[in-house]
N, C-alpha and C positions, 0 to 999 in steps of 0.2 A: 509583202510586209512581214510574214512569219520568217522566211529565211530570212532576211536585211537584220532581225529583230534576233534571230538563234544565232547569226552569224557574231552580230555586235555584244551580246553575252560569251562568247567564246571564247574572241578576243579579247575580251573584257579580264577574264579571268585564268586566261592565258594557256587557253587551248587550244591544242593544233586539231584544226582541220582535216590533215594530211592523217595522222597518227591513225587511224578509224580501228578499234579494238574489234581482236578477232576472238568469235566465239569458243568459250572453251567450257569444260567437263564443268558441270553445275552440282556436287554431290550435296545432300541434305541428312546430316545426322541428329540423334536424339536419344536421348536416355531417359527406359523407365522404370519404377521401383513397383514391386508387387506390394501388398500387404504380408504375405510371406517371407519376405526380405529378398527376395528374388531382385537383379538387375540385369534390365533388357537394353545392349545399347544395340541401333538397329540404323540404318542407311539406305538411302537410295548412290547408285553408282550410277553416272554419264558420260558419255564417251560420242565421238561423232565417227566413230566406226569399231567394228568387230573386236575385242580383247582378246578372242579365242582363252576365254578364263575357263578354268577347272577348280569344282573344288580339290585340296591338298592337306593331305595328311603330314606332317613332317616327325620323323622319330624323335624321342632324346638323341644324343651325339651327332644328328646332322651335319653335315660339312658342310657352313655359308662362308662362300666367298665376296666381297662388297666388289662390286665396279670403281676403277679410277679413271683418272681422268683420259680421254681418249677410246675408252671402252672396253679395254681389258680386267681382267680380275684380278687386279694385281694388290686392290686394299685391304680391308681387315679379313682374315682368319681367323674364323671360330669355331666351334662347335657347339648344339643348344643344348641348353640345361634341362629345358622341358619340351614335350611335345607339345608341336602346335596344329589348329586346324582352321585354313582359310583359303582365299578365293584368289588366285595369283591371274596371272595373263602372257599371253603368248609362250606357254610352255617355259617361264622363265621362273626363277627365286623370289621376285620381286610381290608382296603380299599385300593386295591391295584392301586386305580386310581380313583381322583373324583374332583367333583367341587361343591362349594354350591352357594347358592344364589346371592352371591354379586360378584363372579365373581372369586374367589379364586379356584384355583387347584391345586392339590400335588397327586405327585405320589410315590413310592415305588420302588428304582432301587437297586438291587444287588451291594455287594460292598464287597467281600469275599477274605480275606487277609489285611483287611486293617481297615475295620469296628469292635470296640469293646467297651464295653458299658461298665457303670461304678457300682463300689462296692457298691450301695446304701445298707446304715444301716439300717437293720429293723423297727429303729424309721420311716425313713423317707420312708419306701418302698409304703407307703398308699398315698402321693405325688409324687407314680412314676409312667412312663409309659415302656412298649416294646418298642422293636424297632417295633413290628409292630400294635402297638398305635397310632402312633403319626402320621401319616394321616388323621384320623378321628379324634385326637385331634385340630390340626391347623383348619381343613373343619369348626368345627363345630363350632370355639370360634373365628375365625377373619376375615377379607376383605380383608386386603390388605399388600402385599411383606412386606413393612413397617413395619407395624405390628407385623409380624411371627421375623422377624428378631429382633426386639424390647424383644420380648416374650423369644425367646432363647438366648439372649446376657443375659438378666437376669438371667438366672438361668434354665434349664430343666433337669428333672433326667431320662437319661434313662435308665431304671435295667435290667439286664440280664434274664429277663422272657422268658421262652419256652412255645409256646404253644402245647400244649401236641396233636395236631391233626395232625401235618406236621413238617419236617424236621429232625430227626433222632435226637432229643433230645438237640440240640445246638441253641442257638436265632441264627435269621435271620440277617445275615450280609447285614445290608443295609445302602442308603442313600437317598436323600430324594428331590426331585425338584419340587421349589414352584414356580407359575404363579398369576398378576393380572392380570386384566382387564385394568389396564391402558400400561400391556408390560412389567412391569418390571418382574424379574426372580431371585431366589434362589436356592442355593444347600446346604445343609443340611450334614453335614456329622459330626460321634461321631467316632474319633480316639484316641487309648489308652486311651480310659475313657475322652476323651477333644472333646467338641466342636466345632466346626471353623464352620462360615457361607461363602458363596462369592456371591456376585452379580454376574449375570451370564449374561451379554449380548448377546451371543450367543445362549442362550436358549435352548442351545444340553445338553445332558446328555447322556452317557453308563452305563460303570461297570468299573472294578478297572482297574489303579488306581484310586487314590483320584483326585479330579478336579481340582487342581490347577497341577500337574503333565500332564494332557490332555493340558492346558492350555498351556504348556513350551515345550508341542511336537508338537503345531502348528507353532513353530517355522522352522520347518525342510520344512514346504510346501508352504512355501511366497509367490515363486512364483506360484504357479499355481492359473489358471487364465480361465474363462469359454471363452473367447475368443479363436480364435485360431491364430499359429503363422506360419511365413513360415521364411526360412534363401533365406538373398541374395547372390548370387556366382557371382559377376563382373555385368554384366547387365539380371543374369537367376536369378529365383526364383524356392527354393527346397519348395516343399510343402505337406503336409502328403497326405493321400490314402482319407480320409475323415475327417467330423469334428470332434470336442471333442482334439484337441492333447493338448489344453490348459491346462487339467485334465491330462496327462501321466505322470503317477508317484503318483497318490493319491493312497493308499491300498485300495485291494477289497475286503478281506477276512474279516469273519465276528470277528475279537478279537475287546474285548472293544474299545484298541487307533484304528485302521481302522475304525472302523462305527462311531468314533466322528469324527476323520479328515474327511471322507465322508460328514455327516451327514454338517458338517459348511460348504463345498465346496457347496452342492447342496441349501442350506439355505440359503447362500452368495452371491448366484449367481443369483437368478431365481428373473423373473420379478413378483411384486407385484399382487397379483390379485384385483379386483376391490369391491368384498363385501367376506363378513364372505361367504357366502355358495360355492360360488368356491375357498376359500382360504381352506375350508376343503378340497375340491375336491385335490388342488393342495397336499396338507399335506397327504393325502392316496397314490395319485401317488408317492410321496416321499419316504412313507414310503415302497412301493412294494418292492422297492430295497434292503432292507434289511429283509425282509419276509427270514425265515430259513424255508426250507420244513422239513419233517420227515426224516431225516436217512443223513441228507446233516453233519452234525457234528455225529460225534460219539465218545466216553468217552473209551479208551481202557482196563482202569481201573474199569470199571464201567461200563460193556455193557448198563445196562437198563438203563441207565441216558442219552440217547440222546436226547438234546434241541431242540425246533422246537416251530415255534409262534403258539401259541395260538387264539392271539387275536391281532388286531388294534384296537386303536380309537384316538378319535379328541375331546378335548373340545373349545365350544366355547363360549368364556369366555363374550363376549357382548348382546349374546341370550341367554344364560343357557343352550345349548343345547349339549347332550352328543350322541354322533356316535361313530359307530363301527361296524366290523363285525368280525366273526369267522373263526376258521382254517374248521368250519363244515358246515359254510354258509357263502359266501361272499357276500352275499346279505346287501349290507349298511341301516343299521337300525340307527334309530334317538329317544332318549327320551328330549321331552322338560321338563327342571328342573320346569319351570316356570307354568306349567298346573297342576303341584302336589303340589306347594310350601306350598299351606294352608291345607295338608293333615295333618289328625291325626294319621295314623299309617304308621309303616313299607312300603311298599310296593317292589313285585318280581318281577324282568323281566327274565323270560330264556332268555340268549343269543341268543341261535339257531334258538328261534325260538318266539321276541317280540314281542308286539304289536304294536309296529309304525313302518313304511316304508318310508324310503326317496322315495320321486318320483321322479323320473327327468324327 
């Protein structure tokens, strides 16, 4: 009777059967302000196997070349304006999270079914970027929300380039969340070959839908509320078992719209901390909650594609300083951007195992 019944709402609403969606990278972002003015934007990263990520130092004048289409580096040439420092993968340019100098962060979020990039013409494919360019393109060329958003209302191309080292031959369905230093926040997303930016005060970011769709399903959780409630019955008072009943009824499960309505419930609610270094502190305990272990999701279509984090980290956008730790070490490691800034080359951090250590 349950299948007959799932089958005939399917139908109904005009879904295929056959299609069965394959699991993909679940990332969870959020932004938080210290009472010092400090701003922590901070992530969890999911993958259903090995990034072989480093963290990366990039100089000013770096040589980025963008992929085009087919997989060669044939689109945009540049060089950066400012150093940046973030977390790449498989020994590649591609920056799956980072910050540079002036306090700008972007990161790289899944966005699969809904993300697709546009027919650039040959003429112009030498003015183009990937989708997964244009992280290290914004790091390395601006400052500030303003800016980026300025940059892409103008005109950006981004080409259907694959890079030939990951992902089974298709560009990376993504989207893109940008942070200043003064708070403000960006979402980035390239649908049917069109553009659309949004201010993002919220500062949360998932995966699909598209942002403004997460935006019109926090509609459904008004009320809830981190306080707690009790009903009055004539002169008794009914009262839950313990606290939290304020949250009953927010999703727990890890789908994109669940970890954004979470994600703003716990972001909305929590008492400010007093400086940037326990505002990281509080943005890891945040993000725990949505740590995927190994084998907690499974792909039925797709055994080997089971998602599981990676990695967390925290920028903080007032000190340059980049944290994080691994699904291999949780030990909280700290790179300051600001000790490297006047470097002349490249530099590698292994994750697992860097050279700086937060102290507490």
């Amino acid at each position: 009777m349950k299948t007959g019944l799932f089958k005939t709402l399917c139908y109904a609403l005009g879904i295929s059967l056959l299609a069965s969606p394959i699991t993909v990278p679940a990332c969870t972002g959020i932004q938080l302000r210290a009472r010092d003015g400090a701003i922590i934007c901070a992530r969890t990263l999911e993958f259903y196997n090995d990034l072989q990520a480093q963290v990366v130092v990039y100089p000013r004048n770096y040589p980025f070349n963008a992929v085009s289409p087919g997989g060669a580096n044939k689109g945009l040439y540049w060089k950066a304006r400012y150093a940046i420092v973030g977390i790449n993968s498989m020994g590649k340019d591609a920056i799956a999270d980072g910050m540079n100098e002036k306090g700008l962060a972007v990161g790289l979020y899944y966005l699969p079914g809904y993300a697709s990039y546009m027919n650039v013409p040959p003429k112009k494919i030498a003015k183009s970027l990937s989708s997964t360019d244009v992280s290290a393109w914004l790091l390395s060329n601006f400052a500030t929300v303003d800016q980026v958003k300025k940059a892409v209302d103008s005109g950006i191309l981004i080409n259907k380039g694959i890079p030939l080292y990951v992902n089974g031959g298709i560009p990376f369905p993504l989207h893109y969340s940008v942070h200043d230093a003064d708070g403000k926040s960006l979402v980035i997303e390239c649908v049917n070959g069109k553009l659309h930016c949004y201010y993002n005060p919220l500062g949360v970011l998932t995966n699909s839908p598209t942002f403004d769709w997460h935006i019109a399903n926090l509609q459904q959780y008004l009320n809830s509320r981190p306080s707690d409630a009790c009903l009055k019955v004539g002169e008794d008072s009914i009262r839950s078992f313990g606290p939290g009943n304020g949250l009953v009824g927010i999703p727990g499960d890890f789908t994109p719209s669940s970890r954004f309505v979470r994600a703003v419930a716990y972001t909305q609610s929590l008492d400010p901390s007093p400086t940037a270094d326990e505002a990281v502190t509080q943005a890891f305990q945040i993000l725990n909650a949505f740590d995927i272990p190994k084998g907690v999701i499974k792909d039925r279509t797709h055994p080997g594609n089971n998602v599981y984090t990676l990695w967390t980290c925290a920028n903080d956008l007032k000190n340059k300083r980049l944290y994080f730790h691994t699904i291999n070490n949780r030990t909280l490691h700290m790179i300051d951007l600001m000790k490297y800034v006047n470097t002349d080359k490249v530099l590698f951090f292994p994750m697992d195992d860097p050279m700086e250590v937060v102290q507490n």
